[in-house]
C-alpha positions as CSV (number, residue, x, y, z in Angstrom):
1,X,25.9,-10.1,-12.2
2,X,27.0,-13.2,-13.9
3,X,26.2,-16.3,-12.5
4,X,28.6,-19.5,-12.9
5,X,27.3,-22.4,-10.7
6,X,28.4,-26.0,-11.7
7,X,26.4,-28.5,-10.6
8,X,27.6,-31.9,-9.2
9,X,28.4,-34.8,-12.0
10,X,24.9,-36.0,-10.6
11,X,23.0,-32.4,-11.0
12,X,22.3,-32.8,-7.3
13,X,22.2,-29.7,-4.9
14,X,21.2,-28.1,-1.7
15,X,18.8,-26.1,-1.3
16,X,17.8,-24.2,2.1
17,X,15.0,-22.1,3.1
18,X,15.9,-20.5,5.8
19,X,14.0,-17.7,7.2
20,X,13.3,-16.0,10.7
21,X,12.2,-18.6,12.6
22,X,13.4,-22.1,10.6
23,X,16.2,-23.5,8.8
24,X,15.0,-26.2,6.5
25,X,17.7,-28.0,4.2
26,X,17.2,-29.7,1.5
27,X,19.5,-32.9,-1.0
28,X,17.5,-32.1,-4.2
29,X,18.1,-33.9,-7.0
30,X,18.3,-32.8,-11.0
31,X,15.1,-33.1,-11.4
32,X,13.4,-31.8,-8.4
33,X,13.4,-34.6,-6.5
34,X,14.4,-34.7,-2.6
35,X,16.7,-37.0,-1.6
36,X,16.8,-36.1,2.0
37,X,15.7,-33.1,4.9
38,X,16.8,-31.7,7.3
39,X,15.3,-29.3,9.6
40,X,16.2,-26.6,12.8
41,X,14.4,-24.0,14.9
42,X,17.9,-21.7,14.7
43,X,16.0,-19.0,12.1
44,X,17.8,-15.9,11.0
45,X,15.8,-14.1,14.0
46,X,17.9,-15.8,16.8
47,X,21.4,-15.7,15.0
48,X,23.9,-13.5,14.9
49,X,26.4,-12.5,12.3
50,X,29.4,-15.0,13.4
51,X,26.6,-18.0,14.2
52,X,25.2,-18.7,10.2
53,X,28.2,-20.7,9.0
54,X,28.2,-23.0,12.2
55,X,24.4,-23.6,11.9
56,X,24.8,-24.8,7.9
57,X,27.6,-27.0,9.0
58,X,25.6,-28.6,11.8
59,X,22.4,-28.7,9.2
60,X,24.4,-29.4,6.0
61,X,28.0,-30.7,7.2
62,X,27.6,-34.5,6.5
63,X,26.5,-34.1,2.9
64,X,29.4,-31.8,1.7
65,X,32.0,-33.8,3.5
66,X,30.2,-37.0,1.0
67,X,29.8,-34.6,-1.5
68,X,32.4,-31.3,-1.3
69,X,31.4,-29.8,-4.7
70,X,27.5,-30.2,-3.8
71,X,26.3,-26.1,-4.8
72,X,24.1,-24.4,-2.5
73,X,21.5,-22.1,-2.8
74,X,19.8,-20.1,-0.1
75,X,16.5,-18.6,-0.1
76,X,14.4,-16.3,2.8
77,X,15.6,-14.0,5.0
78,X,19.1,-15.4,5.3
79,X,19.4,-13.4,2.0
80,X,18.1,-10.6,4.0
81,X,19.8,-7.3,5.5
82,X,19.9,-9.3,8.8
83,X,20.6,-12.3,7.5
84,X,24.2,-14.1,6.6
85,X,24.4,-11.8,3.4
86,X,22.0,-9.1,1.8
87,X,21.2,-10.1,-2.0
88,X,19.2,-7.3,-3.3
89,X,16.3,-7.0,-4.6
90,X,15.1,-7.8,-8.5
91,X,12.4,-5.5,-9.2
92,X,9.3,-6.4,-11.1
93,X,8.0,-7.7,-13.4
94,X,10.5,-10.0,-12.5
95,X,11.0,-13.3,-14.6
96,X,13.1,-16.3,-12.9
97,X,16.1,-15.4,-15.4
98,X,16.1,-12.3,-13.6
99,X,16.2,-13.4,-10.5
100,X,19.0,-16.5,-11.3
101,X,21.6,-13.1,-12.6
102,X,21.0,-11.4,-9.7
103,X,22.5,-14.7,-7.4
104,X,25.2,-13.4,-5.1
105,X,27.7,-16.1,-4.4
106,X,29.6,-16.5,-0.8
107,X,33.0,-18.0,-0.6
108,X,33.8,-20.0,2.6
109,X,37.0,-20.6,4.2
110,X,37.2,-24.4,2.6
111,X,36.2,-22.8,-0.6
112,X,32.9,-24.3,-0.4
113,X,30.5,-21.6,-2.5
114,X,26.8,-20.7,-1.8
115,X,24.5,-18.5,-3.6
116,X,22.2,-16.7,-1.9
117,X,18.9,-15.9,-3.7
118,X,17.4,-12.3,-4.1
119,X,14.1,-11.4,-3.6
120,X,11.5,-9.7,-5.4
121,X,10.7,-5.8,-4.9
122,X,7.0,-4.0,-6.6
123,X,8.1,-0.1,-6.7
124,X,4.6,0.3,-7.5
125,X,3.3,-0.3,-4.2
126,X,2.0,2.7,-2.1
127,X,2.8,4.5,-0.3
128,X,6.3,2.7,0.4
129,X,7.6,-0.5,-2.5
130,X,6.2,-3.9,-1.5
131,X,9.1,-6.5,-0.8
132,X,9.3,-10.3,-0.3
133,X,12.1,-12.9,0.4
134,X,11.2,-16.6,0.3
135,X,8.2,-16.8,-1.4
136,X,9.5,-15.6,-5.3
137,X,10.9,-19.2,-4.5
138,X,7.6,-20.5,-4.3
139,X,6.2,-18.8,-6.9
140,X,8.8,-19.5,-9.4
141,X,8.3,-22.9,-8.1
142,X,4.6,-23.0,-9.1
143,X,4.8,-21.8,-12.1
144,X,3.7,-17.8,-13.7
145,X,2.9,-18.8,-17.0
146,X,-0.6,-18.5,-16.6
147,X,-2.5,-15.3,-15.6
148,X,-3.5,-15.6,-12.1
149,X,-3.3,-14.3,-8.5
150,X,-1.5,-16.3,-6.6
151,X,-2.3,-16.3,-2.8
152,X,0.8,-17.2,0.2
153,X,-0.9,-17.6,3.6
154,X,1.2,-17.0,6.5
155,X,2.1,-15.2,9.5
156,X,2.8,-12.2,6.2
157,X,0.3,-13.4,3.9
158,X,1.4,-12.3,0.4
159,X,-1.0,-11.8,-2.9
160,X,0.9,-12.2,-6.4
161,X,-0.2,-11.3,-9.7
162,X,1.5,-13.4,-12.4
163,X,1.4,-14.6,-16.3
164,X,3.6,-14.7,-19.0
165,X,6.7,-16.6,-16.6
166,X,7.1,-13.2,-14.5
167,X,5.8,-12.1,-11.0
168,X,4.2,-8.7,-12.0
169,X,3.0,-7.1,-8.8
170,X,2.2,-8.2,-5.0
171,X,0.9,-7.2,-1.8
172,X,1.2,-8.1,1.9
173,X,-1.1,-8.8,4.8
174,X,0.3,-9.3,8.0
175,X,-2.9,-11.2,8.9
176,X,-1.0,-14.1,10.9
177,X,1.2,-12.0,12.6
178,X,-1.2,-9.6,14.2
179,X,-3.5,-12.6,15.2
180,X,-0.5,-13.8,17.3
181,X,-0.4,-10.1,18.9
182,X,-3.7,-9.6,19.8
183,X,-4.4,-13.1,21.3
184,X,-1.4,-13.1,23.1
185,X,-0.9,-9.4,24.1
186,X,-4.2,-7.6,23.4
187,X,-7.1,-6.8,26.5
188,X,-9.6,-7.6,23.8
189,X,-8.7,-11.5,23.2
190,X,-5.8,-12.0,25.7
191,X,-7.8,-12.1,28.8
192,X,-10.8,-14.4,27.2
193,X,-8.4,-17.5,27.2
194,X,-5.5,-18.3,28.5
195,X,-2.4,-20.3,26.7
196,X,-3.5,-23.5,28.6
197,X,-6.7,-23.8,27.6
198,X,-5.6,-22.9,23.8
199,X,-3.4,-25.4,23.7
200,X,-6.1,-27.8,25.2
201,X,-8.6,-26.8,22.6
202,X,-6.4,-27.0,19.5
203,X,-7.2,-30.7,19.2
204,X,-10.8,-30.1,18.9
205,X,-10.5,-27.7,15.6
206,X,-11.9,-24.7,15.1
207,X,-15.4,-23.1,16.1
208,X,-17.1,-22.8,12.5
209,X,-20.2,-20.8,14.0
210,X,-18.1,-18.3,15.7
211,X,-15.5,-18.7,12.6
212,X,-18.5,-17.7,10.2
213,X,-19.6,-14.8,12.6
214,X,-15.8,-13.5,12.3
215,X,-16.4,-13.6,8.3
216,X,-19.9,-11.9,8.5
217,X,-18.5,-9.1,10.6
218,X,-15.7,-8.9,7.7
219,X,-17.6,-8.7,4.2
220,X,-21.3,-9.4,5.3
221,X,-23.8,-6.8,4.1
222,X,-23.7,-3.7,6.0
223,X,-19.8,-3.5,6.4
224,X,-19.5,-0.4,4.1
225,X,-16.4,0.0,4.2
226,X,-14.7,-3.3,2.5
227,X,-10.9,-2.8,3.0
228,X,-8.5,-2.7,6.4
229,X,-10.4,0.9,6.8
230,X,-13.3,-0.9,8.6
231,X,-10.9,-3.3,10.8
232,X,-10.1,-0.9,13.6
233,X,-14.1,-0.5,14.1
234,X,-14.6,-3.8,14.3
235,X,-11.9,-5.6,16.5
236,X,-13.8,-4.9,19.4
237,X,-16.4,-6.8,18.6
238,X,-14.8,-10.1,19.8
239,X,-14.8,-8.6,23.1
240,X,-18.5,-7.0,22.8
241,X,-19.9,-9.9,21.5
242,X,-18.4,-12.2,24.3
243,X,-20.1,-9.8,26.9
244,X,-23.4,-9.8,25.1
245,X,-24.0,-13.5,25.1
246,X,-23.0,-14.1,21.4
247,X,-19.6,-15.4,21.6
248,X,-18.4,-18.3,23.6
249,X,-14.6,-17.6,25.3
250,X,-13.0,-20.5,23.8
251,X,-14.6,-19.5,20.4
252,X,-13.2,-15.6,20.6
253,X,-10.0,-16.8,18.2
254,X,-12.1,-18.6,16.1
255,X,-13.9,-15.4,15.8
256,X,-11.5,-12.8,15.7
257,X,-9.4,-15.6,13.2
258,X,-11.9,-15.3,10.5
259,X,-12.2,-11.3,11.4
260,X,-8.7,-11.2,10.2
261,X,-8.8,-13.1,7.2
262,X,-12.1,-11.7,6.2
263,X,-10.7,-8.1,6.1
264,X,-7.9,-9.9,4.2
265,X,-10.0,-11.0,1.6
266,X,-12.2,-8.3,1.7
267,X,-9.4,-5.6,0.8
268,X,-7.9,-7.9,-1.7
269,X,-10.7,-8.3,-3.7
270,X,-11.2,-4.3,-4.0
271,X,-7.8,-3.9,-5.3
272,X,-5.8,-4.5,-8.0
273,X,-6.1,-8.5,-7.8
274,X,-9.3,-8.6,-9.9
């Protein structure tokens, strides 16, 4: 696809990152620089079909009535299959040319135009191709001139191999998101501590004994198996080791926190990202 965006007579633009659970907007200047921010909890997970345009007007509406012509891209899942419209996929090695001609515009009823960013696919994954929308943004935005492994933490934490201006391969964890399952829905966490006394204890920071115990029980000697293989074995421990005296309950998160990112690093490190 060819891509035609002019820019305003300033170079200014708007840029949002919108993805499941957040909207965040952004008055970006030429040269990087943000002018202004905006911000709402109405992510592509909430939305339907018919609600995307009103939520960029409520966001957004203010600086293209000053500025009509102002271009807007759009990056995360709003580019996804359930978001506002699917741009597909570049696949890697994937350079940020590559990823600029595969921009798919969307023309509004006032003619106002945005393009929605694609994001990145690695069809040498296995056993299915690895996928990501959002954070090429963020890579691209760091820079993958030199030859490194890049590492994204989040609720899908995401490991990139760049060098030589291109994204190369990647990988995802979903290391936040099943943290949030088993402390809120699991019988080994859940009934430990209850929302209250999380919330009561998040001011206080974490438990770095029981965080270093969580790590131990992840790559400490002993753990033969280094990778996700050992994880299931293991994430009873929090529970066990609450019963036998070793664990305190408010320290069980902290504990099955560093569990988690552990086996993260732990499988990482025997892969590919050496």
């Amino acid at each position: 696809m060819t891509t035609d965006i002019t820019p305003a007579a300033d170079g200014d633009c708007i840029v949002l990152d919108w993805g499941t659970t957040n909207l965040r907007a952004y008055r970006v200047t030429a040269d990087g620089a943000v002018r202004s921010t905006r911000h709402s909890d109405a992510g592509v997970r909430g939305l339907t079909t018919g609600q995307f345009e009103a939520v960029f007007r409520r966001a957004c509406g203010d600086w293209i009535e000053e500025r009509p012509h102002l271009p807007v891209l759009a990056t995360g899942m709003i580019g996804s299959r359930n978001g506002w419209l699917e741009a597909p996929y570049v696949a890697c090695p994937a350079r940020l040319l590559d990823v600029t001609r595969g921009l798919v515009p969307l023309r509004l009823d006032d003619g106002h135009r945005l393009w929605f960013v694609p994001g990145l696919i690695d069809n040498q994954a296995r056993p299915f191709p690895e996928v990501m929308r959002g954070e090429e943004s963020l890579l691209f935005g760091f820079g993958c001139e030199r030859t490194m492994c890049v590492v994204l933490p989040g609720t899908h934490s995401k490991w990139a191999r760049v060098g030589d201006g291109a994204v190369h391969r990647f990988a995802t964890y979903l290391t936040g998101e099943l943290y949030d399952l088993l402390i809120r829905h699991s019988f080994v966490t859940g009934m430990l501590n209850s929302a209250d006394e999380r919330a009561a204890r998040s001011a206080d920071g974490p438990d770095w004994a029981a965080f270093d115990l969580g790590l131990s029980a992840a790559t400490g000697p002993g753990n033969e198996a280094r990778s996700g293989a050992a994880l299931l074995g293991r994430l009873f421990s929090v529970r066990s080791g609450f019963l036998a005296g070793h664990i305190e309950a408010g320290a069980a998160d902290d504990y099955l926190s560093a569990l988690l990112i552990g086996t993260e690093l732990a499988e990482a490190r025997g892969s590919w990202f050496q």
